[in-house]
C-alpha positions as CSV (number, residue, x, y, z in Angstrom):
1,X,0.0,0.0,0.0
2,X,1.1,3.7,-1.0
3,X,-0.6,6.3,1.1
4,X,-2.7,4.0,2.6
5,X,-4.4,3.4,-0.6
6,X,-4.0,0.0,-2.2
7,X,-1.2,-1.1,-4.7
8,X,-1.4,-0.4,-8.2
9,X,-1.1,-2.7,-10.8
10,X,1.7,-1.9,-13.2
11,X,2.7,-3.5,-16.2
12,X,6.5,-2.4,-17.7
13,X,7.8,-3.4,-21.3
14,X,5.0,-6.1,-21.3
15,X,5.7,-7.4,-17.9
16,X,4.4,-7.5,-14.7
17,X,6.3,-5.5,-11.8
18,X,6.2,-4.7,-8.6
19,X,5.2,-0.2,-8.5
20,X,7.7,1.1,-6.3
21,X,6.4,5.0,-6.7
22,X,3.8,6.5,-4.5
23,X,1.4,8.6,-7.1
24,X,0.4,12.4,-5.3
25,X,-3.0,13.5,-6.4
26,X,-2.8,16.7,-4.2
27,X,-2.0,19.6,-5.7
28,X,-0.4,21.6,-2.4
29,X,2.1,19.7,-0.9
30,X,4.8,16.8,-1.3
31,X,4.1,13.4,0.1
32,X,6.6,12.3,2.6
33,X,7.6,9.1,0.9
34,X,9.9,8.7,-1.8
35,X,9.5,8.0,-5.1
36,X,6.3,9.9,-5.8
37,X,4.8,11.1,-8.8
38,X,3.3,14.2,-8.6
39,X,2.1,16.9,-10.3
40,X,3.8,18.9,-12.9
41,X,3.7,22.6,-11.0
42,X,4.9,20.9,-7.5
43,X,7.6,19.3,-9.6
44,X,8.3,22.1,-11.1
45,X,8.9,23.5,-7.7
46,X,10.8,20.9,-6.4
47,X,13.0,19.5,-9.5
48,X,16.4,19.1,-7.3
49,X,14.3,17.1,-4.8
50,X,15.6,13.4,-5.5
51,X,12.2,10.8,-6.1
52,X,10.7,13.1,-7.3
53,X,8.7,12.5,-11.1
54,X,5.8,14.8,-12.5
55,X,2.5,13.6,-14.0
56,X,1.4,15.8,-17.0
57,X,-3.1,16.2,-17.2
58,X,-4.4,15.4,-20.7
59,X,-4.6,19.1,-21.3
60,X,-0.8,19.7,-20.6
61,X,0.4,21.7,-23.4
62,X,3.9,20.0,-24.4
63,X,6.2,23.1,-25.7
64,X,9.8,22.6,-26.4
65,X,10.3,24.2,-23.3
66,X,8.8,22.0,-20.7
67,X,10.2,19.1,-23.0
68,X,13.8,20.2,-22.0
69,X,12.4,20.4,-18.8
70,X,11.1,16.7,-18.8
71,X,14.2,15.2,-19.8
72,X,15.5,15.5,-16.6
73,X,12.5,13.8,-15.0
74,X,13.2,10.0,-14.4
75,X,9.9,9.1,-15.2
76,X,6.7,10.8,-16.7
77,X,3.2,9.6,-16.1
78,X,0.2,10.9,-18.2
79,X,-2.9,11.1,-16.4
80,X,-6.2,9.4,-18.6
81,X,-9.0,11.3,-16.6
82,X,-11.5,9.5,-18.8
83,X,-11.6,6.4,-21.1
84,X,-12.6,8.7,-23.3
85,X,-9.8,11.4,-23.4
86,X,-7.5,10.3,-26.0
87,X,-5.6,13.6,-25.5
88,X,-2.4,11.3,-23.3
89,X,-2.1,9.6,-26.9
90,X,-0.5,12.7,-28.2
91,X,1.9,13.5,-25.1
92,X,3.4,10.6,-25.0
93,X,3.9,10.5,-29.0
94,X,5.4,13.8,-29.1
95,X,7.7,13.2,-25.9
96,X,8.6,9.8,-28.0
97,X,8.8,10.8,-31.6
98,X,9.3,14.7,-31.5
99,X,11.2,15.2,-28.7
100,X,13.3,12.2,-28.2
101,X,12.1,11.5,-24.5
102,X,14.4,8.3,-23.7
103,X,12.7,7.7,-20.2
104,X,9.6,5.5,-18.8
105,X,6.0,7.3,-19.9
106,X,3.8,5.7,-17.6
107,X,-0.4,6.0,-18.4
108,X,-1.9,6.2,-15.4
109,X,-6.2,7.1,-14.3
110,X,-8.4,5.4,-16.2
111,X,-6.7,3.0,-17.9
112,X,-8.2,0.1,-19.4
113,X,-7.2,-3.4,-20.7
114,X,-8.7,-2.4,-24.0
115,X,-6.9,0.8,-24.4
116,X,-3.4,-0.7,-23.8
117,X,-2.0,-2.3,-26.9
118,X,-2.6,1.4,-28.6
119,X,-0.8,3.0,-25.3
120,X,2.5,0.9,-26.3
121,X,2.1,1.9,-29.8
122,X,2.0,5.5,-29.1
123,X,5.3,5.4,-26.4
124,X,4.0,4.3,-23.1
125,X,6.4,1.6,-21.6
126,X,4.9,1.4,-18.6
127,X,0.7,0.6,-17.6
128,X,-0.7,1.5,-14.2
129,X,-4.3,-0.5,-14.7
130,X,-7.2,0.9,-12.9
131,X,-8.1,-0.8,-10.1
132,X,-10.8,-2.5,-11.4
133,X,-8.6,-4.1,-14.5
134,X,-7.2,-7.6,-14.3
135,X,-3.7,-8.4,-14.7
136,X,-4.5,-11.5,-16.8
137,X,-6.7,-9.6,-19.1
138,X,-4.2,-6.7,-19.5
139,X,-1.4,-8.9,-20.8
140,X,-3.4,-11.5,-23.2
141,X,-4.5,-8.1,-24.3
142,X,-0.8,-7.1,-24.9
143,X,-0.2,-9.7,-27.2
144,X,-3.4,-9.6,-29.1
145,X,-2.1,-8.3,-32.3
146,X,0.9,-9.3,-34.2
147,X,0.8,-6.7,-36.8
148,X,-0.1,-3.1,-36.7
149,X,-1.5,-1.3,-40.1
150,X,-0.3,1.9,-39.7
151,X,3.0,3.1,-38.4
152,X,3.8,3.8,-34.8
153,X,6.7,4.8,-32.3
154,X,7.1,1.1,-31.6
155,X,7.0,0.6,-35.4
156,X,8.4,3.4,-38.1
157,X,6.7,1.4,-40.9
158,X,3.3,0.8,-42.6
159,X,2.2,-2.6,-43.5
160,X,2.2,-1.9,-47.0
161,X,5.2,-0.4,-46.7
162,X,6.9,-3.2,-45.1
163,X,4.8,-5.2,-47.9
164,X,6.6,-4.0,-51.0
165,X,10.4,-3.7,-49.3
166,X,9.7,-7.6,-48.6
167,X,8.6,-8.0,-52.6
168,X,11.1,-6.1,-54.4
């Protein structure tokens, strides 16, 4: 238990593991135990503090800026404040693709078995399930597809694309 609340499950590069970091939901102050994730403005406040990771909301705007800023983070979680919000999608692919983030991006919120083979295609190497989610699930769900259509960060190439390097 972090916090008194219970353990997260977290899933890293396809595996199972054991969540050593304490996620901070308030806004005001610093937890006392170490690592935490919290949010970006108390990180902000606190970046020589050792432990200490942010977590971005969906509506973070991601300028080149905070990006130089992030790189220094030793792990950034994206908060999913709704199934719905596709918005953590984007972060992570622009930390991965645009601004060469070479850290752990961790989903965490309201993440869902069904939304996590997308997550690793868009950057996120590490998968805090929601409480209700089922580690079993989440992993068959991992390995569910083989091959992707359309290009990603954890593949550069289309299908089709692969398709006619393989023919000619």
């Amino acid at each position: 238990m972090h916090n008194g609340q219970p353990e997260t499950t977290l899933i890293k590069l396809g595996q199972p593991e054991r969540d050593t970091w304490s996620l901070c939901r308030d806004e005001e102050s610093l937890p006392d135990e170490r690592p935490a994730i919290v949010p970006l403005r108390l990180w902000q406040e606190h970046d020589n503090d050792d432990g200490l990771a942010p977590w971005l909301p969906s509506d973070t705007e991601l300028t080149p800026a905070l990006a130089e800023e992030l790189a220094k983070a030793p792990l950034v979680a994206v908060d999913f404040p709704a199934f719905t919000d596709g918005r953590g999608y984007t972060l992570a692919r622009l930390l991965r693709e645009r601004y060469g983030f070479k850290g752990e991006i961790r989903a965490i919120g309201d993440v869902l078995v069904d939304q996590l083979f997308y997550m690793t295609r868009c950057g996120f190497d590490a998968l805090a399930l929601r409480e209700d989610q089922h580690l079993d699930d989440a992993l068959r769900a991992l390995g569910a597809f083989s091959v992707s259509y359309q290009p990603g960060v954890d593949v550069r190439e289309a299908m089709f694309e692969r398709r006619l390097r393989e023919t000619s």
